[in-house]
ROVOLO-292965 format. One record per atom (N, C-alpha, C): atom name; x, y, z. Coordinates in steps of 0.001 Angstrom, whole numbers. Layout:
CA/X/Y/Z
...
This chain:
N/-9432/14415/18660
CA/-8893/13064/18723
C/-9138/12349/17406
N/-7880/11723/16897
CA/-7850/11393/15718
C/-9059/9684/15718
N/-9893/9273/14695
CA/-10723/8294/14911
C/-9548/7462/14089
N/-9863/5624/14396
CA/-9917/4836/13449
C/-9719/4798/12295
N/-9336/4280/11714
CA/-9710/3653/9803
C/-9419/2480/10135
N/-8390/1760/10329
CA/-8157/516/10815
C/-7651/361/11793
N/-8313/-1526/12278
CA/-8185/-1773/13557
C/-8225/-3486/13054
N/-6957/-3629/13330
CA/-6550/-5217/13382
C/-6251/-5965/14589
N/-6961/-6624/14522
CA/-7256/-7731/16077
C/-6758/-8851/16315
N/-5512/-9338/16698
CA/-5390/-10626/17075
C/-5615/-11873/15769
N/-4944/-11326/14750
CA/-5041/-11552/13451
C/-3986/-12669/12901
N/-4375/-13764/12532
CA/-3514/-14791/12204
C/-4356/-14945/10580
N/-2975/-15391/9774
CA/-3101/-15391/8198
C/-2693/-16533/7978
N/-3300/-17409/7209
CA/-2432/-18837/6718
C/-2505/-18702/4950
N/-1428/-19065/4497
CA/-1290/-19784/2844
C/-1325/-20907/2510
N/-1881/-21833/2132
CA/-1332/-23182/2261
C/-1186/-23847/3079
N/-1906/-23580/4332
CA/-2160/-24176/5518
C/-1163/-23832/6335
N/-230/-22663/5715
CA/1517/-22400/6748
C/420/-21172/7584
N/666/-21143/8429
CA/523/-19868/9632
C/1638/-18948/9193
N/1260/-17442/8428
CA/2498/-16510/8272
C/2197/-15769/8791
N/975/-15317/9608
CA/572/-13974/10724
C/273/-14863/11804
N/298/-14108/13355
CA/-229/-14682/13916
C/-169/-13154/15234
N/-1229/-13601/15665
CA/-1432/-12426/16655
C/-1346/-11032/16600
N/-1390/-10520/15238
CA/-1410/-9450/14986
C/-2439/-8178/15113
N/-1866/-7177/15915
CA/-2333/-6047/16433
C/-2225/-4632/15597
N/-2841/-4358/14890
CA/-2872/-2533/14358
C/-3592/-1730/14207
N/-3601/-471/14998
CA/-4453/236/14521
C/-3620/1546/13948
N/-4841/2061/12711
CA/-4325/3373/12282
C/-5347/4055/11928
N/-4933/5525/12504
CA/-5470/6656/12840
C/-5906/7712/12014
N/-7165/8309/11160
CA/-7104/9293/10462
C/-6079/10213/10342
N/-5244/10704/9177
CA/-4101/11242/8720
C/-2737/10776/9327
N/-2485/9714/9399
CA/-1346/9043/10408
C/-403/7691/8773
N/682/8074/9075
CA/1640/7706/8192
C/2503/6116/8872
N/2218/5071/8575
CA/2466/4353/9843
C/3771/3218/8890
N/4606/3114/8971
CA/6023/1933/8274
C/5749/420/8951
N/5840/-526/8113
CA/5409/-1512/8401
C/6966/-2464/7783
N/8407/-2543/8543
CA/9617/-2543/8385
C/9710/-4447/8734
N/10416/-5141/8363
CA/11075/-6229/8377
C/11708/-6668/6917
N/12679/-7805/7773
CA/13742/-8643/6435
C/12479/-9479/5374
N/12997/-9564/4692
CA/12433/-10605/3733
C/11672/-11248/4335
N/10238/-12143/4150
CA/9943/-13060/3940
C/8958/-12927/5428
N/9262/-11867/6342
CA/8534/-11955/7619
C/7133/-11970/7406
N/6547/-11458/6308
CA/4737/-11425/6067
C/4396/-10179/5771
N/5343/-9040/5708
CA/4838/-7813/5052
C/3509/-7703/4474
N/4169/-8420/2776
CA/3216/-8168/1909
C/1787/-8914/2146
N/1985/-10010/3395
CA/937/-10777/3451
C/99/-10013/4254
N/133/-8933/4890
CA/-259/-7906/6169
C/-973/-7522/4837
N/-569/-7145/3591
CA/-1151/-6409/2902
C/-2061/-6706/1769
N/-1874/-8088/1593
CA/-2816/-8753/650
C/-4177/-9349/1899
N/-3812/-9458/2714
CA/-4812/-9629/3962
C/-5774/-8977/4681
N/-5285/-7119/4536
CA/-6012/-6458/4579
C/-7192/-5994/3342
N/-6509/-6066/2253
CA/-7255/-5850/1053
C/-7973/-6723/466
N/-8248/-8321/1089
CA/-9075/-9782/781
C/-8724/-9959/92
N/-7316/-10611/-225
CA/-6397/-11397/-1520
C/-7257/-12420/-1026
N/-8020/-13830/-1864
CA/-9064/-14945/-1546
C/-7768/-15749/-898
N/-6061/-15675/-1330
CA/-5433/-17222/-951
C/-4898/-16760/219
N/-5230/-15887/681
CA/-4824/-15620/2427
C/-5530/-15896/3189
N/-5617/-16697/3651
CA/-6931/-16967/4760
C/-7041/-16153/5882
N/-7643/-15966/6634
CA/-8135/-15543/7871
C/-8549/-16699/8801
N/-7783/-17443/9490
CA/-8043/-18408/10475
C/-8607/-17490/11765
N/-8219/-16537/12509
CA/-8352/-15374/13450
C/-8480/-14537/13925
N/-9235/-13842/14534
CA/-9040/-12444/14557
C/-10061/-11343/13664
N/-9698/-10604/13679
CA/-10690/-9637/12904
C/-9841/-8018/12360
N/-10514/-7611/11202
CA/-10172/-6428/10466
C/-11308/-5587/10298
N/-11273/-4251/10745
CA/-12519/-3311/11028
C/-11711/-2106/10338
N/-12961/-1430/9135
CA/-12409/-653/8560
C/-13105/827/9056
N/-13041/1418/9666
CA/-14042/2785/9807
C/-15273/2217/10647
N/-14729/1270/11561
CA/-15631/558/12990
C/-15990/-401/11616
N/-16543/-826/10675
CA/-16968/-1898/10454
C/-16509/-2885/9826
N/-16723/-4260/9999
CA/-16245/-5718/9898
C/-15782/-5898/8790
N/-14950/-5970/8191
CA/-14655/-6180/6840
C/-13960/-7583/6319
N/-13889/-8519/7913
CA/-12779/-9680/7855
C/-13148/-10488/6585
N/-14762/-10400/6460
CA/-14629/-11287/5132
C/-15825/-11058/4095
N/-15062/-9660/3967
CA/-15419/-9288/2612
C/-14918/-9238/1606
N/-15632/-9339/133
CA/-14144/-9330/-881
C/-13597/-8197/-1271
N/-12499/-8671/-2014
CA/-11110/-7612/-2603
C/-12324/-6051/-3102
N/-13395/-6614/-4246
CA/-14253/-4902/-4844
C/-14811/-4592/-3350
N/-15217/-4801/-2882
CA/-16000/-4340/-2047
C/-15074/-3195/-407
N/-13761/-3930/-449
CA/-13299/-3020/-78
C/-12493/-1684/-854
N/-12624/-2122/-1950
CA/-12060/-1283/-2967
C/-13170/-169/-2828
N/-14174/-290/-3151
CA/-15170/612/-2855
C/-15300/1687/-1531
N/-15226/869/-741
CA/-15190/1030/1194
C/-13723/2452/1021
N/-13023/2334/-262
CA/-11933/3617/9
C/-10485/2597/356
N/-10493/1143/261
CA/-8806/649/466
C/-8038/411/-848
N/-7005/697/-799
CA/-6065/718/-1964
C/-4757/-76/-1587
N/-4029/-1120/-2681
CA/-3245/-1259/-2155
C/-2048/-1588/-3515
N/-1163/-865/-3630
CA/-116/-1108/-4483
C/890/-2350/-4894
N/808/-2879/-5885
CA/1828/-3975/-5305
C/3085/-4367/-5994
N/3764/-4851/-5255
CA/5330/-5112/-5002
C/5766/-5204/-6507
N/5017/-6251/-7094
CA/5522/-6269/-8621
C/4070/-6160/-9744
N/4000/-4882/-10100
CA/2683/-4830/-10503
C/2336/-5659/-11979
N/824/-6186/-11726
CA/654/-6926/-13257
C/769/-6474/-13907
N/823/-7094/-15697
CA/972/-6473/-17248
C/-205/-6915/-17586
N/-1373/-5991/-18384
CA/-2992/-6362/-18577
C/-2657/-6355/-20345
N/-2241/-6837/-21027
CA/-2411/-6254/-22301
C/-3701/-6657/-23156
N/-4127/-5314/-23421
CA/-5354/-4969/-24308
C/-6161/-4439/-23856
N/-5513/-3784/-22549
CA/-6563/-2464/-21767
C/-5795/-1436/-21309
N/-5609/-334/-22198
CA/-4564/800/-21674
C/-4842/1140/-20531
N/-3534/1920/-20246
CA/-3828/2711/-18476
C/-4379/3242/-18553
N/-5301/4212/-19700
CA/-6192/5003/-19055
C/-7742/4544/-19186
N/-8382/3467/-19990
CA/-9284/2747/-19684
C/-9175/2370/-18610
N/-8049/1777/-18043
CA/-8169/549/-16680
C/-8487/1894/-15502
N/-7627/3140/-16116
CA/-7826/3919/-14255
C/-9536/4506/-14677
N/-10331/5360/-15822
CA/-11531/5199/-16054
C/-12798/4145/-15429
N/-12432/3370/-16013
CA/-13104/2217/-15410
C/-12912/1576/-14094
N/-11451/1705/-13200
CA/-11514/1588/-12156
C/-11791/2587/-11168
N/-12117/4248/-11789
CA/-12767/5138/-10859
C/-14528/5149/-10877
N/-15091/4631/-12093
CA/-16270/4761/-11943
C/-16876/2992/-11220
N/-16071/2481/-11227
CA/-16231/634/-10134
C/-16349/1370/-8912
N/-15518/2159/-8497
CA/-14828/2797/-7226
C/-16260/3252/-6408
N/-16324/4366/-7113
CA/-17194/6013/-6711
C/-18641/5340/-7190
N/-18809/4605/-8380
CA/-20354/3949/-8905
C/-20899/5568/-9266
N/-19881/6560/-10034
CA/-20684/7742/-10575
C/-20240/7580/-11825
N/-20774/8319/-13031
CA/-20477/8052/-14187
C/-18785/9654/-14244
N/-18419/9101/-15006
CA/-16928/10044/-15232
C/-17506/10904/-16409
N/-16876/12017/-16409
CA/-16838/13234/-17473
C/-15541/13173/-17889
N/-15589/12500/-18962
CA/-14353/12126/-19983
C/-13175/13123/-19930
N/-13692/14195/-20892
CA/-12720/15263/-20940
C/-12222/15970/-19517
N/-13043/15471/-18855
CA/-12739/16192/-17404
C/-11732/15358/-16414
N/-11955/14273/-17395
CA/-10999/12980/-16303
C/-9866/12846/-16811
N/-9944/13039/-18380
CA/-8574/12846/-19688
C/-8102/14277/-18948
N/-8477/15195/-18444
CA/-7363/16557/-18149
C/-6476/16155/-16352
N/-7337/16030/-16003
CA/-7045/15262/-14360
C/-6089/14303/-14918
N/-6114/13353/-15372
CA/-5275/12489/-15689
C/-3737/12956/-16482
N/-3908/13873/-17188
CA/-2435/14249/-18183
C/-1933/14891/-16393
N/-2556/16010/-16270
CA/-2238/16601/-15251
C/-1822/15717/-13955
N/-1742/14661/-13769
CA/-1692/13749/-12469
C/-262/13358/-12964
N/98/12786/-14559
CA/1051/11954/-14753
C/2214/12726/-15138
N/1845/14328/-15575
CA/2978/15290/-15642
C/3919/15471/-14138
N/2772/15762/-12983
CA/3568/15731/-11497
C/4368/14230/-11754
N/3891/13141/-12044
CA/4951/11798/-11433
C/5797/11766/-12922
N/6004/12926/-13904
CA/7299/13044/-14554
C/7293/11263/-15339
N/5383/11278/-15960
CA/5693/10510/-16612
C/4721/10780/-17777
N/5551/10497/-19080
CA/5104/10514/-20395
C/3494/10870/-20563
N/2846/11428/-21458
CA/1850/11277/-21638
C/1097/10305/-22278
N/2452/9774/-23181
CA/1973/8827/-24205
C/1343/7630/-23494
N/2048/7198/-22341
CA/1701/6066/-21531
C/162/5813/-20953
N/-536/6818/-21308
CA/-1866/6661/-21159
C/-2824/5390/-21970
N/-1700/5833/-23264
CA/-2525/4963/-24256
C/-2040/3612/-24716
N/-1117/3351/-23966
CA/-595/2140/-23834
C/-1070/815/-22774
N/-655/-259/-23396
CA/-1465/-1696/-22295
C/-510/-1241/-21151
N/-1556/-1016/-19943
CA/-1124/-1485/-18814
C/4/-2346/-18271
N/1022/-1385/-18052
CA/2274/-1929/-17994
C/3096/-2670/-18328
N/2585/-3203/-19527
CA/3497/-4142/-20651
C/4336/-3038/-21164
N/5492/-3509/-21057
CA/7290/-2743/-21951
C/7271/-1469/-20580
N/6497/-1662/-19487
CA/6969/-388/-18971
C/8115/-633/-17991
N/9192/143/-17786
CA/10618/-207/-16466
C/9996/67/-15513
N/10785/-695/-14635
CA/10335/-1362/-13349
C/9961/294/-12426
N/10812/1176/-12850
CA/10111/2890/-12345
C/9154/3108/-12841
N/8574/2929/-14230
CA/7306/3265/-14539
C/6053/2446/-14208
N/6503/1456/-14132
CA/5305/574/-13474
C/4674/1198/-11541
N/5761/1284/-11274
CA/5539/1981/-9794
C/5317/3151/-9660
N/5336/4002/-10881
CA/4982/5496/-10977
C/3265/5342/-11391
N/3134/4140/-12302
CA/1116/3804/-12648
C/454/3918/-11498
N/1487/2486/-10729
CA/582/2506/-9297
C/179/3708/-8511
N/1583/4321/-8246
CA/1192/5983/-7447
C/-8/6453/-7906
N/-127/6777/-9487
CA/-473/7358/-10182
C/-2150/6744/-10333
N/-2398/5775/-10526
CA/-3442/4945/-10001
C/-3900/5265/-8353
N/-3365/5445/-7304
CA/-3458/6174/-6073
C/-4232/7384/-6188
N/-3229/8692/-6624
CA/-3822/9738/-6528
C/-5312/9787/-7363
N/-5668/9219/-8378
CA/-6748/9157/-9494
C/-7675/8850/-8503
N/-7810/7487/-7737
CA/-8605/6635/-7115
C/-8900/7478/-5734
N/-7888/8315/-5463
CA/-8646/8546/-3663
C/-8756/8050/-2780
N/-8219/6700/-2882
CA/-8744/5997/-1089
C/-8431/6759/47
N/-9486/6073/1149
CA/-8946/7028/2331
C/-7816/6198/3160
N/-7368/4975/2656
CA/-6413/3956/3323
C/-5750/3460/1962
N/-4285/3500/1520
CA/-3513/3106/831
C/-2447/2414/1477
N/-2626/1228/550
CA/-1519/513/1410
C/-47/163/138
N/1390/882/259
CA/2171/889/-596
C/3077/-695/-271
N/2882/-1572/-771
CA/3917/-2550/-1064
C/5602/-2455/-1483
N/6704/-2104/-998
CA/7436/-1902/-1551
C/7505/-1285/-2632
N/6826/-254/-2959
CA/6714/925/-3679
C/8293/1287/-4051
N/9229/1376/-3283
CA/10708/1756/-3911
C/11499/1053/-4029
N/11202/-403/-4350
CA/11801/-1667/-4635
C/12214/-1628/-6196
N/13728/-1521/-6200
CA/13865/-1408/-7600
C/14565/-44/-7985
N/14176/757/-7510
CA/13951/2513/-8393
C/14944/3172/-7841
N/15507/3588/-8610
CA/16666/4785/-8783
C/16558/5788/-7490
N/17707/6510/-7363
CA/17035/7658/-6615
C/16071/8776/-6780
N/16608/8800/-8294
CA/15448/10250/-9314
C/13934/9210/-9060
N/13702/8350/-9020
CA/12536/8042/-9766
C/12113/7572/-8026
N/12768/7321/-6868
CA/12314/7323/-5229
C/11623/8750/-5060
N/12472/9989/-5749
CA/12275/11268/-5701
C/10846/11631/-5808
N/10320/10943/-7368
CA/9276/11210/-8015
C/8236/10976/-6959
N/8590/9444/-6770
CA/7689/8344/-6569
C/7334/9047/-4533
N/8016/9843/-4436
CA/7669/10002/-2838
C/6895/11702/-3069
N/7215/12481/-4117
CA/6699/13201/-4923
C/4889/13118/-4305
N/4810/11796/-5177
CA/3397/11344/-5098
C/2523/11140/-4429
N/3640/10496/-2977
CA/3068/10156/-1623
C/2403/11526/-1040
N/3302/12207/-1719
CA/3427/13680/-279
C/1967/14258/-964
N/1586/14452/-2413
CA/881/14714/-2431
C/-944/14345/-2275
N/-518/13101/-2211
CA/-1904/12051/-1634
C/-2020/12925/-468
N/-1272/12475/530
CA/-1426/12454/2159
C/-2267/13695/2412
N/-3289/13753/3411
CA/-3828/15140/4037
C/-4325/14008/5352
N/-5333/15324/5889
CA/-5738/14797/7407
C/-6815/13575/7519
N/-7398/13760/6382
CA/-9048/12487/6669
C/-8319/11082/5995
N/-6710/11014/5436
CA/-7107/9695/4728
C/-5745/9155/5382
N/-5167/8088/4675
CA/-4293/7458/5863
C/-3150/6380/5551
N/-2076/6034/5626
CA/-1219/5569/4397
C/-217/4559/5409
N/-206/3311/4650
CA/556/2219/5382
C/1714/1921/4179
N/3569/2488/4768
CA/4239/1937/3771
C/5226/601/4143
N/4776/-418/3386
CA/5444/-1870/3472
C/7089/-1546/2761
N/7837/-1690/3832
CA/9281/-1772/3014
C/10401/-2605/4133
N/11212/-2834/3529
CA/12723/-3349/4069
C/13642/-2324/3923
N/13339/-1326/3054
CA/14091/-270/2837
C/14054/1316/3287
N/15019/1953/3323
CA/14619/2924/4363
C/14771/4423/3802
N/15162/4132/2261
CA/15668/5692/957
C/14215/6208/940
N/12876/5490/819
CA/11889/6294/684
C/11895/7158/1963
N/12106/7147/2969
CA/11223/7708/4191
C/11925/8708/4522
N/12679/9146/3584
CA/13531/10089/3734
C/12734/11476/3223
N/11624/11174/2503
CA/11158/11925/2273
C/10040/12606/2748
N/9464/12041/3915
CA/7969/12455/4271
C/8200/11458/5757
N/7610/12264/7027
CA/7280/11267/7999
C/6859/10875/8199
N/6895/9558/9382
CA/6284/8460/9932
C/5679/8608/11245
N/4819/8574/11229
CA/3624/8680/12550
C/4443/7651/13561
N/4160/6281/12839
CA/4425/5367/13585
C/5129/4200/13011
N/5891/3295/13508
CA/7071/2769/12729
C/6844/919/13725
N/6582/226/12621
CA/6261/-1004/13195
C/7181/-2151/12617
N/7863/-2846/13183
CA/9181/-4003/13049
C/8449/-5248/13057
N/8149/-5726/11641
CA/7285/-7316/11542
C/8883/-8436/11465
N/8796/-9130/12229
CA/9590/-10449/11730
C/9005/-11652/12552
N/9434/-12613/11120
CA/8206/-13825/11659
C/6985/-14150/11758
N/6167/-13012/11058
CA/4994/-13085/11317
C/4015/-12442/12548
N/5141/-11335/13355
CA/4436/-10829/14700
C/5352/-9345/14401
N/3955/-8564/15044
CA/4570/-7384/15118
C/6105/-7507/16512
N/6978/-7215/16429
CA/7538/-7217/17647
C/8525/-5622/18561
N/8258/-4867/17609
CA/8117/-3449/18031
C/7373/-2576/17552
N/6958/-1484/17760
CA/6199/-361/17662
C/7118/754/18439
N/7097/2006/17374
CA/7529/3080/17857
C/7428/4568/17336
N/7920/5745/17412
CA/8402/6519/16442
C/9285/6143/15193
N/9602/7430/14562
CA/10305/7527/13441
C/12070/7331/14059
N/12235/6828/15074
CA/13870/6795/15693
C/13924/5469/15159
N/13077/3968/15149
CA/12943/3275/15368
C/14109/2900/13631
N/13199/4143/12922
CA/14266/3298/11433
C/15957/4198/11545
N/15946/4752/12403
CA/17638/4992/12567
C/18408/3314/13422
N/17257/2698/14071
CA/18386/1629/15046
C/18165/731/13661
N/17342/1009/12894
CA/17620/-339/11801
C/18151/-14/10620
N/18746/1345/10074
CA/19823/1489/9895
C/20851/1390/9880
N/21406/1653/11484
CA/22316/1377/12548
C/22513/-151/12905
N/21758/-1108/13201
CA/22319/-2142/13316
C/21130/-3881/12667
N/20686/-3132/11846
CA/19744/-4149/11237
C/18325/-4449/12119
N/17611/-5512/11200
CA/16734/-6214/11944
C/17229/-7549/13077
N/18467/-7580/13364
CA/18670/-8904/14426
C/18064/-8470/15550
N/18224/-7410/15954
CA/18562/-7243/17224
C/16634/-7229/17852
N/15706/-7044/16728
CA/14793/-7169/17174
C/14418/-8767/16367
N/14770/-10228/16410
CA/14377/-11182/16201
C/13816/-12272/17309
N/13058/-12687/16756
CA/12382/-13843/17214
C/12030/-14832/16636
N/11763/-16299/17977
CA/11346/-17812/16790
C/10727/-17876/16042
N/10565/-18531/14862
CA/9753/-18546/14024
C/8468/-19407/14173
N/7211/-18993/13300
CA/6303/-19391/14120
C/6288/-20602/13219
N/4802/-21473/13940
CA/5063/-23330/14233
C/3382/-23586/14172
């Protein structure tokens, strides 16, 4: 029987004093692939800056348990540590810290072991050859001048380096070609095994074409309002998100 990694409880999120979650229920299961599907604006990404302690999301409710323990209000490093990862929608530009200082320094924050350079500089060429990206880009600022595919190929690429046992992808194929969805699901497939565990945030449905879905969850408004299999993204294919809508919350 598959255990836990996360377990979201009756979970309400505010920004600015707006209520954009409210009553929210999830759990996910060691090696379990779970879609987290709605239109614009329903709270996706807020599911996901919420799980990972973005500080301007509040937690008015409820509770977030990572591997049975409490994590509702802990900060962003500390679950970074704990093994959560989370990609995002439009990733920052750091200039004056290349990508491969920032992933260096963000594996030894991570793990708190010291890195073997040459051993990490080979892991690393070798990580960015699979996502069919440049080598040169190592030594470049952190995603400054990079296209909107290469920035989302760092993140992956930042993924596999880091290890978490819970990754959470933000619209990861927002933007990207089909060659570079190709790559970029490439990446997924090779993260995924049985002990770790992967939540993908999208409106879109070209990635999932590539790898399956455990479980397939329909956010609008701020509430989960279905849960299902992988059939669930053929009816929203087939006839959109209306047909599963509801009021907006108040």
């Amino acid at each position: 029987m598959s255990n836990n990694i996360l377990d979201i409880k009756n979970l309400q999120v505010c920004v600015e004093n707006k209520t954009i979650l409210n009553n929210l229920n999830l759990t996910v299961n060691e090696g379990e692939v779970h879609v987290i599907m709605g239109p614009n604006g329903a709270g996706k990404s807020t599911l996901g800056y919420a799980v990972m302690g973005h500080p301007a999301y509040l937690i008015k409710e409820g509770s977030i348990l990572f591997e049975g323990e409490d994590i509702t209000q802990e900060k962003t490093d500390v679950r970074a540590k704990k093994g959560i990862f989370l990609s995002f929608q439009n990733p920052e530009e750091l200039a004056g810290v290349t990508l491969e200082n920032f992933m260096r320094t963000s594996k030894t924050a991570v793990t708190g072991k010291p890195i073997r350079v040459l051993a990490y500089k080979k892991e690393l060429r070798k990580t960015m050859e699979a996502l069919d990206m440049d080598k040169d880009y190592a030594a470049r600022y952190l995603n400054v001048g990079f296209s909107g595919g290469e920035k989302k190929k760092s993140e992956i690429l930042q993924m596999l380096m880091l290890e978490p046992k819970l990754a959470i992808l933000d619209e990861t194929d927002s933007g990207l070609d089909v060659d570079a969805v190709k790559v970029v699901s490439k990446g997924v497939e090779a993260f995924k095994n049985k002990t770790n565990s992967l939540i993908i945030i999208t409106h879109n449905t070209k990635v999932l074409e590539y790898f399956p879905a455990d479980r397939v969850h329909i956010l609008i408004n701020g509430r989960i309002v279905k849960t299902g299999d992988a059939s669930l993204i053929d009816r929203v294919n087939t006839s959109g998100f209306q047909e599963f809508a509801v009021p907006e919350l108040v």
